[in-house]
FIKOLZA-1660 file (N, C-alpha, C; in steps of 0.1 Angstrom, whole numbers, plus 5000, padded with zeros to 4 digits):
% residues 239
   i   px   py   pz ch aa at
   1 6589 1228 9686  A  X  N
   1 6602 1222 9686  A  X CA
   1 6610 1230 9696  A  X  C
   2 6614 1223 9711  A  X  N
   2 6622 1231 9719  A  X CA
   2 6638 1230 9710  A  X  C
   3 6643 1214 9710  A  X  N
   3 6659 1213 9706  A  X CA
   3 6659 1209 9691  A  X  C
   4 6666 1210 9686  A  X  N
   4 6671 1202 9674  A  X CA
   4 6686 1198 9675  A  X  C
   5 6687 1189 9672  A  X  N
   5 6703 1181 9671  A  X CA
   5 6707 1181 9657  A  X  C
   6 6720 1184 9654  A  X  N
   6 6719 1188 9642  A  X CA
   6 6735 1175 9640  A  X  C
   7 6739 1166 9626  A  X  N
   7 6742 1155 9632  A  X CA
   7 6750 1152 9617  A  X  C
   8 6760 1156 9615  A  X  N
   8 6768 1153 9601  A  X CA
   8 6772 1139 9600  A  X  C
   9 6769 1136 9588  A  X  N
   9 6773 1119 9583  A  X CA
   9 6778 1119 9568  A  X  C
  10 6787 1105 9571  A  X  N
  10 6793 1102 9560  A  X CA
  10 6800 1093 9564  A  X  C
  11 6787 1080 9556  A  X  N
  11 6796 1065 9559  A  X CA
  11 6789 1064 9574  A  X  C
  12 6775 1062 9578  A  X  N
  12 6780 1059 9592  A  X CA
  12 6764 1053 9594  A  X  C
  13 6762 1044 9583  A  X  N
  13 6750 1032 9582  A  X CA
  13 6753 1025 9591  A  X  C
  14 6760 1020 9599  A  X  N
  14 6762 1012 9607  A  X CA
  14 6758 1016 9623  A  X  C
  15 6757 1029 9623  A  X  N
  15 6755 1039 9634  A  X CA
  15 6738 1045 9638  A  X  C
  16 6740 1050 9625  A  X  N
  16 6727 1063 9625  A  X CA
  16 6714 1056 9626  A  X  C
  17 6710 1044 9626  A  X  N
  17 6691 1039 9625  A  X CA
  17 6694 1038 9639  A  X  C
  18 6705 1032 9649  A  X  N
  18 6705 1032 9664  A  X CA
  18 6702 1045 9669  A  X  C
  19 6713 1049 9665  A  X  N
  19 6710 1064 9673  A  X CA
  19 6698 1073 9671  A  X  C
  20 6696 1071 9662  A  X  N
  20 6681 1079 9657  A  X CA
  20 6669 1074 9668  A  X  C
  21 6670 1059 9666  A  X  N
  21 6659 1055 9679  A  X CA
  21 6661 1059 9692  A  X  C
  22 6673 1058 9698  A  X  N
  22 6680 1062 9710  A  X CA
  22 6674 1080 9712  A  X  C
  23 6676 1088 9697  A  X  N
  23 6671 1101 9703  A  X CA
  23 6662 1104 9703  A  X  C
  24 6654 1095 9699  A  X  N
  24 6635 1095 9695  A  X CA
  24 6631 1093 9710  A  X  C
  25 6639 1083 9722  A  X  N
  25 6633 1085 9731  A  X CA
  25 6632 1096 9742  A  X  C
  26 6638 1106 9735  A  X  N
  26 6639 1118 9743  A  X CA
  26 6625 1124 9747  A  X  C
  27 6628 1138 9751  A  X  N
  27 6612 1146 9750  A  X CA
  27 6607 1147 9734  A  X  C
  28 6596 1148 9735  A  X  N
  28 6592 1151 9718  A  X CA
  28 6595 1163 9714  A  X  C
  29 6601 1173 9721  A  X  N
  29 6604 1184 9715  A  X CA
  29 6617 1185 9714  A  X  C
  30 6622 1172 9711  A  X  N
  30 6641 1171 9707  A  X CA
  30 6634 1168 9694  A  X  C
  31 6640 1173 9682  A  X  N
  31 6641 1168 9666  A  X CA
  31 6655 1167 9661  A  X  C
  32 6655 1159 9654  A  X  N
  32 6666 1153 9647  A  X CA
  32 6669 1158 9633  A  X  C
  33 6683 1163 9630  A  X  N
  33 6685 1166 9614  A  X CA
  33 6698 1165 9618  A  X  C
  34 6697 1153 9602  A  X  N
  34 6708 1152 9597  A  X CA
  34 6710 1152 9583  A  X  C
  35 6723 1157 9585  A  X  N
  35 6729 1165 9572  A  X CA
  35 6743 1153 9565  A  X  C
  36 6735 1149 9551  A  X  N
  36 6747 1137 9549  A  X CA
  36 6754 1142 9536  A  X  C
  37 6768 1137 9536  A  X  N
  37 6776 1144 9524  A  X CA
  37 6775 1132 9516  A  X  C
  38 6766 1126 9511  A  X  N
  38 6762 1117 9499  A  X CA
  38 6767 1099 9503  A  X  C
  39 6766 1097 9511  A  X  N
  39 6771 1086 9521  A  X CA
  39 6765 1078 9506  A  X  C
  40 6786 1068 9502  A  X  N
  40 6780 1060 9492  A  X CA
  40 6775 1047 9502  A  X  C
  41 6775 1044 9514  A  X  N
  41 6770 1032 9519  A  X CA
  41 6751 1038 9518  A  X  C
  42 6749 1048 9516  A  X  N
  42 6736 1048 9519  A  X CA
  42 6726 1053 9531  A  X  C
  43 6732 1060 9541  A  X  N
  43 6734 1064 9550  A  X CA
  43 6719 1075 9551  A  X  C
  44 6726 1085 9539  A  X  N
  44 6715 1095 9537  A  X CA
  44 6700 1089 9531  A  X  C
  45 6701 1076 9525  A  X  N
  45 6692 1072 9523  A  X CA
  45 6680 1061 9531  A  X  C
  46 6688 1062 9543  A  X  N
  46 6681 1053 9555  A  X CA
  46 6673 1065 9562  A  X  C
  47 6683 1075 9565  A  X  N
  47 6676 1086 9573  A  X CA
  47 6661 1094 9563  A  X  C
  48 6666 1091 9554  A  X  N
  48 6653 1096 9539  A  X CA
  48 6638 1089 9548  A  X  C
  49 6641 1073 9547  A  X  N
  49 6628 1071 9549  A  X CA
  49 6624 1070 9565  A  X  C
  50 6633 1071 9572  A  X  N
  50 6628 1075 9587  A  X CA
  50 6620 1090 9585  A  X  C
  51 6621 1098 9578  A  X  N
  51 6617 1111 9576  A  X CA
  51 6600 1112 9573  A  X  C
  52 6602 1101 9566  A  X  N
  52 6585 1100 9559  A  X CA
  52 6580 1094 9567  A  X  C
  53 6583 1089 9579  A  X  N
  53 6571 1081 9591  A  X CA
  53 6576 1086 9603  A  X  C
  54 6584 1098 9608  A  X  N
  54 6582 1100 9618  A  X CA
  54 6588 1117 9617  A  X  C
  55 6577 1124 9621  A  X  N
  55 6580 1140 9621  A  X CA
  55 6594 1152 9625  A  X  C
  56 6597 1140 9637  A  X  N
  56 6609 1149 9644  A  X CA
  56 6620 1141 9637  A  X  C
  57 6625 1132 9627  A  X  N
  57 6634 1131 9618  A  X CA
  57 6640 1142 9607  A  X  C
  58 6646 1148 9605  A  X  N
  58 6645 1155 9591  A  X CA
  58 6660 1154 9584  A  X  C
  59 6659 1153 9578  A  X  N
  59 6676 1150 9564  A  X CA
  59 6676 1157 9554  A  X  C
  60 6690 1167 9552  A  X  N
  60 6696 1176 9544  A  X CA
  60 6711 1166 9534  A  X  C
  61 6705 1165 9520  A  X  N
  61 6715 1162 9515  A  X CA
  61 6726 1168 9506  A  X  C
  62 6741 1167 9507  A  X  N
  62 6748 1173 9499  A  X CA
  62 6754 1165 9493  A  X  C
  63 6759 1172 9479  A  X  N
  63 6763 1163 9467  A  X CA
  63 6777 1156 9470  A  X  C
  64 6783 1157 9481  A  X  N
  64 6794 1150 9482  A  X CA
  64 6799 1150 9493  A  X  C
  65 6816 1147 9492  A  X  N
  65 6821 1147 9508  A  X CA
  65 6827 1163 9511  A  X  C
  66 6818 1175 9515  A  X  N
  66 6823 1188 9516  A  X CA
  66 6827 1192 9528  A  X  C
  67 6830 1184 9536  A  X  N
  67 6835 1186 9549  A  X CA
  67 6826 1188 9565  A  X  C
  68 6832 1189 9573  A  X  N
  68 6821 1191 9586  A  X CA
  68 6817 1205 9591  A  X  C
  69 6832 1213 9589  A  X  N
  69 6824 1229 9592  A  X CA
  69 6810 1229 9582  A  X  C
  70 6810 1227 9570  A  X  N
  70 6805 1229 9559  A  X CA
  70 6791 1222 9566  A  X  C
  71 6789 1212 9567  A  X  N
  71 6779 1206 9572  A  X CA
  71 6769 1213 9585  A  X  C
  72 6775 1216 9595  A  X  N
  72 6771 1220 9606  A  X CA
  72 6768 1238 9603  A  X  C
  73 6771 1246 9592  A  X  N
  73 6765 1253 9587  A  X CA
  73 6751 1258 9580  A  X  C
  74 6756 1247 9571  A  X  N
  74 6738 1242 9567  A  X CA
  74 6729 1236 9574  A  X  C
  75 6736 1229 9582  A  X  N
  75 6721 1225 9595  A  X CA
  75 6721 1237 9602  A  X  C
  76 6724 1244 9609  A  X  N
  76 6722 1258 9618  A  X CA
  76 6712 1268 9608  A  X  C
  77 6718 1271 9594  A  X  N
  77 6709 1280 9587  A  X CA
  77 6696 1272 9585  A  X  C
  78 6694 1260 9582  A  X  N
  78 6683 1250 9579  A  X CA
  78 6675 1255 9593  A  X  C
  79 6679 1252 9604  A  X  N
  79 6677 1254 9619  A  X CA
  79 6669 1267 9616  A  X  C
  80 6679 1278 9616  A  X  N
  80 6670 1289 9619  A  X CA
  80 6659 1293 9610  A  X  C
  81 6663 1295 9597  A  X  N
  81 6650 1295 9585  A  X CA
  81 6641 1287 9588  A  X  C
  82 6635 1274 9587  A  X  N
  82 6631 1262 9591  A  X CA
  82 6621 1262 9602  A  X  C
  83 6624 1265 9614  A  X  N
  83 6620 1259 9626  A  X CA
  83 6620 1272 9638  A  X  C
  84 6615 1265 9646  A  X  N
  84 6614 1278 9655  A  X CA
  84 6617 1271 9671  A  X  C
  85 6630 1262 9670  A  X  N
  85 6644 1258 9680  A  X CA
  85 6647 1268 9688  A  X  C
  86 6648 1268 9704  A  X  N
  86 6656 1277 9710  A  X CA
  86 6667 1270 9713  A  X  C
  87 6670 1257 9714  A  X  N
  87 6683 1253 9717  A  X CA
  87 6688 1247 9701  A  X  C
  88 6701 1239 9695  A  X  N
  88 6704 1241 9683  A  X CA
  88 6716 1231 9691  A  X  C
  89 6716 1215 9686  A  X  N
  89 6728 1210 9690  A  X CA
  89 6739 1210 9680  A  X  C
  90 6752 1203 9684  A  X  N
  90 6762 1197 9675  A  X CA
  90 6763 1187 9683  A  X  C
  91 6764 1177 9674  A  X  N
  91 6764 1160 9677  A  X CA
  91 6772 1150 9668  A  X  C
  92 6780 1142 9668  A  X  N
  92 6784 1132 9661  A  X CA
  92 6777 1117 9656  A  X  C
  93 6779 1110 9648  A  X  N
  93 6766 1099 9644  A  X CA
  93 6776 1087 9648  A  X  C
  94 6784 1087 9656  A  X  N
  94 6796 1070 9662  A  X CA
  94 6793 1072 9675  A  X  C
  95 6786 1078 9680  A  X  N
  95 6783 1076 9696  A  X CA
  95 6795 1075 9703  A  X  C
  96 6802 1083 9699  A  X  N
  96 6814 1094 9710  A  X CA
  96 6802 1099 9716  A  X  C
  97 6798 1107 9714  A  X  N
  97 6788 1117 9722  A  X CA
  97 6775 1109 9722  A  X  C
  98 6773 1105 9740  A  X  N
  98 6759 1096 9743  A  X CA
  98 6746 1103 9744  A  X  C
  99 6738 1097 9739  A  X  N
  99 6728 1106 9734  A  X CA
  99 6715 1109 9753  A  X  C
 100 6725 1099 9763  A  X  N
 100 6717 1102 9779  A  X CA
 100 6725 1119 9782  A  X  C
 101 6736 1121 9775  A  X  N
 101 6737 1137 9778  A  X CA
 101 6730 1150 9774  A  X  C
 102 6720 1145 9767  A  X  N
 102 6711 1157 9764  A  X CA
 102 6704 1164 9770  A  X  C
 103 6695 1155 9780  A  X  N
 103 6690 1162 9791  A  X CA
 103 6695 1174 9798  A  X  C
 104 6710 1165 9806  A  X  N
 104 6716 1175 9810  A  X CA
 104 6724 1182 9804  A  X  C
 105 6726 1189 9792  A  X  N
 105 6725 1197 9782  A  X CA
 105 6715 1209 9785  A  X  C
 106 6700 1203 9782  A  X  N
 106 6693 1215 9784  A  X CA
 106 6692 1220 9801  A  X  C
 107 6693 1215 9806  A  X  N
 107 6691 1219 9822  A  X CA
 107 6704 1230 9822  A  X  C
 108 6713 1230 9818  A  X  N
 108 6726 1236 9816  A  X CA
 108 6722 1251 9809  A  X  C
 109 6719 1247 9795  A  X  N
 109 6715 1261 9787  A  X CA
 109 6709 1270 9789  A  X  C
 110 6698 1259 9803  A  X  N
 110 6687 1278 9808  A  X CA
 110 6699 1290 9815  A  X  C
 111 6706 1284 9823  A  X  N
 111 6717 1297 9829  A  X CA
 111 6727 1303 9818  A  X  C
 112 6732 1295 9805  A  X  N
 112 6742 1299 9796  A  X CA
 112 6735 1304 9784  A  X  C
 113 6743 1302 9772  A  X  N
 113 6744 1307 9755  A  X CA
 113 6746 1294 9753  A  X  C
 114 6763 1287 9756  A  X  N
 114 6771 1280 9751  A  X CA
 114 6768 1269 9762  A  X  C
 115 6768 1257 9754  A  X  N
 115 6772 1246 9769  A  X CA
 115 6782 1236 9755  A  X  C
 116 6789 1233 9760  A  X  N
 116 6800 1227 9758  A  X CA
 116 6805 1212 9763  A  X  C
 117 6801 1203 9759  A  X  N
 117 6808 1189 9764  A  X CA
 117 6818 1190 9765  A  X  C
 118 6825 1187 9774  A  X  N
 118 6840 1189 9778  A  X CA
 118 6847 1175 9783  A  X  C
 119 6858 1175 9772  A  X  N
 119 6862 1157 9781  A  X CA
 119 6874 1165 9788  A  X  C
 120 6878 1174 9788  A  X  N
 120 6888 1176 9803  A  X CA
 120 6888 1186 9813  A  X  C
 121 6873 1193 9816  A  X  N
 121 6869 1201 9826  A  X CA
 121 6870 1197 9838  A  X  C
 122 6869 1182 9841  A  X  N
 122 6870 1176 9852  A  X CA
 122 6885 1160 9849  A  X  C
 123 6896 1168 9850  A  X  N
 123 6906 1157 9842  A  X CA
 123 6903 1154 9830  A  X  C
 124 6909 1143 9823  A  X  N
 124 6904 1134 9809  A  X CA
 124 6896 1124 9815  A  X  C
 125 6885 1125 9807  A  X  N
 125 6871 1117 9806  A  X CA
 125 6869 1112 9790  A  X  C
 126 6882 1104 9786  A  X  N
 126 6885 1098 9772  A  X CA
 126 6884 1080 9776  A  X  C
 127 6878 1078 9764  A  X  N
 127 6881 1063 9762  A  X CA
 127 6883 1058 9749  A  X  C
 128 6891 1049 9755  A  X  N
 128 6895 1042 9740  A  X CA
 128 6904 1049 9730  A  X  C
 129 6908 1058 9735  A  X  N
 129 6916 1065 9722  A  X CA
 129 6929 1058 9726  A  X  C
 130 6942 1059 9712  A  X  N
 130 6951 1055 9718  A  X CA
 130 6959 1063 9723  A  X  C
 131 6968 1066 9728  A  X  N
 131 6976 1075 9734  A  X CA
 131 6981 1089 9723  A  X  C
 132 6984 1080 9711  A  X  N
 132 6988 1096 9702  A  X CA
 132 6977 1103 9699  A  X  C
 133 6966 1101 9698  A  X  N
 133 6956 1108 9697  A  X CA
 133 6948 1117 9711  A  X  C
 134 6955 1110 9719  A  X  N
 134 6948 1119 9733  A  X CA
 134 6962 1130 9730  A  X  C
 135 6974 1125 9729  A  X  N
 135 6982 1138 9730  A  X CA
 135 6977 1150 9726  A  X  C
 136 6974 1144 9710  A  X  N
 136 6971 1153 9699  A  X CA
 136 6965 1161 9704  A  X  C
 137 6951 1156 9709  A  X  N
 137 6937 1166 9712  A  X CA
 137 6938 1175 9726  A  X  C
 138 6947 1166 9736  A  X  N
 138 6952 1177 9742  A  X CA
 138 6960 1187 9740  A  X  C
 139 6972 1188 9734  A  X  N
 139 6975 1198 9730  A  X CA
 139 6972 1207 9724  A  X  C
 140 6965 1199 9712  A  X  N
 140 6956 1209 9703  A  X CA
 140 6951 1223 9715  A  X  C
 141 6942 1217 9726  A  X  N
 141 6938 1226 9735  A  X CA
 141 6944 1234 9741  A  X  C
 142 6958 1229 9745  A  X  N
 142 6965 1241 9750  A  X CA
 142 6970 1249 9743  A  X  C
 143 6979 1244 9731  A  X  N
 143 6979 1257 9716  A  X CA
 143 6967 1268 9716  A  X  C
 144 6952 1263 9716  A  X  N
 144 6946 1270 9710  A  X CA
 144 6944 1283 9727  A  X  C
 145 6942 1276 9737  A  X  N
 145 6940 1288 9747  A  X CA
 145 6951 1292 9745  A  X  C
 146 6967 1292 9744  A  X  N
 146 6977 1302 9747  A  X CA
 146 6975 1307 9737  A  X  C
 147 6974 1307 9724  A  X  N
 147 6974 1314 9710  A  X CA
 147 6963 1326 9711  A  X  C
 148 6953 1322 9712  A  X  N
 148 6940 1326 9710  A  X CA
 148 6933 1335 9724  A  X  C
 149 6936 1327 9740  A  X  N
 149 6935 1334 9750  A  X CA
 149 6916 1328 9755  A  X  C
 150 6911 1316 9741  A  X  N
 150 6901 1311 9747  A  X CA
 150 6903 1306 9758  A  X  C
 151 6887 1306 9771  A  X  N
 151 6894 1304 9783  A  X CA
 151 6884 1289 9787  A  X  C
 152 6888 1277 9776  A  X  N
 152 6879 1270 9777  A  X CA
 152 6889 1256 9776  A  X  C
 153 6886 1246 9788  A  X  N
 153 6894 1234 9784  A  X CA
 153 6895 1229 9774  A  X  C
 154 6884 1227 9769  A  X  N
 154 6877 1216 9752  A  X CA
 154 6874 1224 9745  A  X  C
 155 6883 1231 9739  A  X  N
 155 6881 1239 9728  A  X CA
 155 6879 1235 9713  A  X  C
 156 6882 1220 9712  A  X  N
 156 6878 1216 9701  A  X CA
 156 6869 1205 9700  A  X  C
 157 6863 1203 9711  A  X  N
 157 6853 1192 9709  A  X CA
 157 6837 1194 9704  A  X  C
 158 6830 1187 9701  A  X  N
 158 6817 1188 9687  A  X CA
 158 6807 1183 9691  A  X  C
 159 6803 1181 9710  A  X  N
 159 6794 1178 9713  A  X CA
 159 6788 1192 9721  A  X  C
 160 6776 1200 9720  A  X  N
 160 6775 1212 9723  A  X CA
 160 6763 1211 9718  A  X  C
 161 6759 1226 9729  A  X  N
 161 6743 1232 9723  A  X CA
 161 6740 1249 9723  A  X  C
 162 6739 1255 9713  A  X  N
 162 6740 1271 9711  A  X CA
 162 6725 1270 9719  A  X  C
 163 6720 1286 9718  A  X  N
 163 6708 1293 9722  A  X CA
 163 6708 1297 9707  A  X  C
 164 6695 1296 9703  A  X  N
 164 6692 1302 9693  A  X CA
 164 6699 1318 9688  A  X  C
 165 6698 1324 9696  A  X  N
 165 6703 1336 9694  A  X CA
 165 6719 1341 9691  A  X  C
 166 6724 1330 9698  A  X  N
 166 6742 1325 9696  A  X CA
 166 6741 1326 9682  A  X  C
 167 6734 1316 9673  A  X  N
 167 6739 1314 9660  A  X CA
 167 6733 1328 9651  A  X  C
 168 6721 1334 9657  A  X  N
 168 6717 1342 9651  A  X CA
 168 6730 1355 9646  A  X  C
 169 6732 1355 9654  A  X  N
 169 6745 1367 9658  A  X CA
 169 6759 1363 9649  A  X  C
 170 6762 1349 9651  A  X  N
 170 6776 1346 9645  A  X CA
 170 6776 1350 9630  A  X  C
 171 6789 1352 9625  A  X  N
 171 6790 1354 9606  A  X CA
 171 6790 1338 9602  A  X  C
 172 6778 1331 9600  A  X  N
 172 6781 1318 9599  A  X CA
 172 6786 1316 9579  A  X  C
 173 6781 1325 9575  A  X  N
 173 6785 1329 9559  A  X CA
 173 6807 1326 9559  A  X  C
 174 6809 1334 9571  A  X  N
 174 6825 1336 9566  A  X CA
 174 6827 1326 9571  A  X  C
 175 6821 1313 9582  A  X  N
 175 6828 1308 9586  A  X CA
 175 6831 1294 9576  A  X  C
 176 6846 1291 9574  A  X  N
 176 6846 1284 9563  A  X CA
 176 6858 1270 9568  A  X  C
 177 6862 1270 9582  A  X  N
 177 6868 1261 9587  A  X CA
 177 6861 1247 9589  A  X  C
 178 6869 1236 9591  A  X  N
 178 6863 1225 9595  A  X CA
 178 6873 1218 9604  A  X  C
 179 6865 1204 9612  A  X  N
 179 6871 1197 9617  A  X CA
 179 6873 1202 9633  A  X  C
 180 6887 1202 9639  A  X  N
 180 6890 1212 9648  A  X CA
 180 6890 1225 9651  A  X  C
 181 6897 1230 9635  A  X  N
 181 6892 1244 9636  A  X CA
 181 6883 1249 9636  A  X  C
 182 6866 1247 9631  A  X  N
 182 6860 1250 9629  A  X CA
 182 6848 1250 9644  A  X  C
 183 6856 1235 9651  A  X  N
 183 6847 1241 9667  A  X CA
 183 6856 1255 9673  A  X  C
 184 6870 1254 9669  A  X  N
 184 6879 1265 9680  A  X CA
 184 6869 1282 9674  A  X  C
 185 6869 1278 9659  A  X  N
 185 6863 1293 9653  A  X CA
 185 6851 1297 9660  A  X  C
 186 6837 1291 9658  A  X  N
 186 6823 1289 9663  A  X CA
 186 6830 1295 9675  A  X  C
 187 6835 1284 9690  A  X  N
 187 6839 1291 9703  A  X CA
 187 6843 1308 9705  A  X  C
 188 6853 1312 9698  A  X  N
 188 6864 1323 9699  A  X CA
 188 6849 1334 9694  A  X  C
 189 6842 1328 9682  A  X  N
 189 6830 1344 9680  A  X CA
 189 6822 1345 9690  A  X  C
 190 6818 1331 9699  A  X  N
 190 6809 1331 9706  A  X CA
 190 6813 1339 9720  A  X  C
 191 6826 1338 9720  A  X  N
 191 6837 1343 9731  A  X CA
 191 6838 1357 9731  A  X  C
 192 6841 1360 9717  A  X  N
 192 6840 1372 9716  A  X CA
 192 6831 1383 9716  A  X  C
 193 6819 1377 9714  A  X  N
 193 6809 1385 9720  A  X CA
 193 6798 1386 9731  A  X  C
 194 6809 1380 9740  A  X  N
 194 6803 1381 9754  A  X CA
 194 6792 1370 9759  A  X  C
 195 6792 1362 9749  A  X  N
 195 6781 1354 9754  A  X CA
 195 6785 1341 9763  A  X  C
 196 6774 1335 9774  A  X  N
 196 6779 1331 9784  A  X CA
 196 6783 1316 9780  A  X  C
 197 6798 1311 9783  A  X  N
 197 6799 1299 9779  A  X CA
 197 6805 1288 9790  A  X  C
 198 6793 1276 9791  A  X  N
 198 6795 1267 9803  A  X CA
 198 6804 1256 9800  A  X  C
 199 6813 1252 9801  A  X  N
 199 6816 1235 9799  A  X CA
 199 6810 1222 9808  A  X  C
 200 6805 1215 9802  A  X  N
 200 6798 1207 9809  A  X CA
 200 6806 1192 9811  A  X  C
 201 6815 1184 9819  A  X  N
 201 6820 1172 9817  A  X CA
 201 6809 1160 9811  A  X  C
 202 6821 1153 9804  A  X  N
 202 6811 1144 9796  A  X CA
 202 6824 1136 9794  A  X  C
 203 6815 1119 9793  A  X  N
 203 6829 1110 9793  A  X CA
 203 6828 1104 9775  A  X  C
 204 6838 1107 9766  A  X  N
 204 6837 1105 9752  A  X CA
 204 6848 1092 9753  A  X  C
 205 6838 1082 9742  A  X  N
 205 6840 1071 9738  A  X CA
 205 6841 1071 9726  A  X  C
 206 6853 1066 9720  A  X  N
 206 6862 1064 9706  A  X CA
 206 6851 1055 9700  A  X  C
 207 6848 1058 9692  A  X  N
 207 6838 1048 9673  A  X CA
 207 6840 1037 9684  A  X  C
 208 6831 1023 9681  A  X  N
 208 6834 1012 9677  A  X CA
 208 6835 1008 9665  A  X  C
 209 6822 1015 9656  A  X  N
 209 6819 1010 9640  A  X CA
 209 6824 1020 9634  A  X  C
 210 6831 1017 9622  A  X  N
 210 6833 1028 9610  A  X CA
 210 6845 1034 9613  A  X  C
 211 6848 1049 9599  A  X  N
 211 6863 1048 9604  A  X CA
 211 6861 1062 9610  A  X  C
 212 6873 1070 9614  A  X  N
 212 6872 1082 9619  A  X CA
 212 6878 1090 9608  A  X  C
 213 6875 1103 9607  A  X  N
 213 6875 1111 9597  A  X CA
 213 6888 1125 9602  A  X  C
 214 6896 1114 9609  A  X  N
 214 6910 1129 9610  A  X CA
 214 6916 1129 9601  A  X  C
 215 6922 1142 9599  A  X  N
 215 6930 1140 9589  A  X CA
 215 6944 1146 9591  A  X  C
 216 6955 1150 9589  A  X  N
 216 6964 1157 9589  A  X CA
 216 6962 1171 9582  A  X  C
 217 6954 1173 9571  A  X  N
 217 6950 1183 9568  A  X CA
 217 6943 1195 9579  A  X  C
 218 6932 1183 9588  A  X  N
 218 6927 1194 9598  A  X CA
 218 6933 1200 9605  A  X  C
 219 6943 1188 9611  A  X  N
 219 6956 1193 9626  A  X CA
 219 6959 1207 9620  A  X  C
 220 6969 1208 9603  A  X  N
 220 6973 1220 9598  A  X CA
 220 6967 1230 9603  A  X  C
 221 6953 1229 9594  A  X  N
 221 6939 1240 9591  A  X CA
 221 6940 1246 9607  A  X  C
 222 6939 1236 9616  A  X  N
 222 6939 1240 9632  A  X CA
 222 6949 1249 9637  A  X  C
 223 6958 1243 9636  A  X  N
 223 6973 1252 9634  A  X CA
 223 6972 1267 9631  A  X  C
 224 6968 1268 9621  A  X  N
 224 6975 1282 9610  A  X CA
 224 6956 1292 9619  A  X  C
 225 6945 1285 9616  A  X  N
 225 6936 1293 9622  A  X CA
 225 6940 1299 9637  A  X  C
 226 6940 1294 9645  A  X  N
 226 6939 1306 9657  A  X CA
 226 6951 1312 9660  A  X  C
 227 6963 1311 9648  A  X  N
 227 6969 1328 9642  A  X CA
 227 6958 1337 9639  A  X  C
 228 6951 1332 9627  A  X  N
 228 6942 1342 9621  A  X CA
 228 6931 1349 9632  A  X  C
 229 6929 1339 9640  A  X  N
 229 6918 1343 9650  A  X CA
 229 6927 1354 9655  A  X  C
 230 6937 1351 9664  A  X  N
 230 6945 1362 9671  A  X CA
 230 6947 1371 9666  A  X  C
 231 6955 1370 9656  A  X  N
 231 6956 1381 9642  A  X CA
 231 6948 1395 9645  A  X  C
 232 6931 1388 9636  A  X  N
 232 6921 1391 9636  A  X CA
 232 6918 1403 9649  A  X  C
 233 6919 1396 9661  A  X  N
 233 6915 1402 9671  A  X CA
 233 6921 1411 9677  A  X  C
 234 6938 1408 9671  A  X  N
 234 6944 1424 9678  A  X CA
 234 6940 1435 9672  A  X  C
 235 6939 1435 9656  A  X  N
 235 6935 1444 9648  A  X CA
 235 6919 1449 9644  A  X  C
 236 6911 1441 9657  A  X  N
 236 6897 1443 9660  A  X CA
 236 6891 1440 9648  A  X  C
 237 6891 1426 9637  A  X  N
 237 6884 1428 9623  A  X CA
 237 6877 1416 9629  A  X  C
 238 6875 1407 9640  A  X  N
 238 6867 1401 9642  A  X CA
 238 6849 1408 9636  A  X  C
 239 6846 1403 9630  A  X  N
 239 6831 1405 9621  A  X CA
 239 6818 1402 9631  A  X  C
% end
């Protein structure tokens, strides 16, 4: 297994049997895991039986809806116990993130740690959103580099691929954010310890099927974390 894509769902039957085919035609050394938080449509139980006829499938289920940091934890620990991946994705199951950017993904990782889909490394490369939500996500970005001092356009976006060794290193135990914060957190340790991080432009397209999972809770969570990050880092307790 060169990559694994690691791919949080919930509610996204309408999505996930496409995309799963879509990334089956990759190299055979892409594998697929996804991690479902009990999808009442059934979601985690579609990916169940793709699992039993085709090898590079694999599905982790949790007992409920426990969020996406939470998710993309358990796939990375699954990842490294498990498997013996040198690349390790983050991926979405609504096909914002097109599954033709993988390739150049790995072509990217042999010179970096971090590669990073970026929808504003090269301008905005958004579609479909409506205007208050591009604000949102823009700003979000610039809050978090002035606060924080990350030196990265797309600091919150969730299409990306570690080096095995990236996650080896991070405290993935403490980390306990989700949503936005929880890509700014992952970035800022990976930042913080020197390791090499690329942004790669990518052009992200808004759901067509199913709903989106923001919340006002995250924006907060977003908010108040990269204090703590800063915090943290003047007083060197970064872990």
């Amino acid at each position: 297994m060169e990559a694994l894509i690691v791919i949080p769902t919930y509610n996204e039957i309408d999505n996930i049997e496409k995309l799963i085919g879509q990334l089956l035609e990759l190299p055979a050394g892409v594998n697929v895991l996804v991690v479902d938080d009990n999808s009442p449509d059934g979601t985690g139980k579609v990916v169940e039986e793709w699992s039993k006829t085709e090898e590079r499938v694999h599905v982790l289920h949790r007992p409920g809806k426990l969020g996406l940091g939470g998710a993309y934890i358990k796939g990375f620990k699954w990842a490294l116990a498990e498997t013996d991946a040198k690349y390790i994705f983050e991926m979405d199951a609504d096909f914002s993130h097109s599954p033709t950017a993988i390739p150049e993904f790995l072509e990217r990782i042999v010179d970096a740690d971090l590669v990073i889909g970026s929808r504003y490394v090269n301008g905005i490369t958004v579609m479909n959103w409506p205007l208050s939500r591009l604000i949102l996500s823009v700003g979000a970005n610039i809050y978090s580099k002035i606060v924080t001092g990350l030196p990265l356009h797309d600091a919150t976006g969730g299409f990306k691929c570690f080096r095995r060794h990236v996650l080896e290193s991070l405290p993935l135990d403490r980390i306990k954010s989700d949503g936005y914060s929880f890509q700014i957190e992952m970035n800022f340790h990976t930042w913080k310890r020197d390791f090499r991080i690329v942004e790669m432009p990518i052009v992200f397209a808004d759901r067509l099927i199913g709903q989106s999972k923001m919340s006002r809770r995250i924006v907060w969570e977003a908010a108040f974390l990269v204090w703590k990050l800063r915090i943290a880092s003047i007083f060197r307790m970064i872990p």
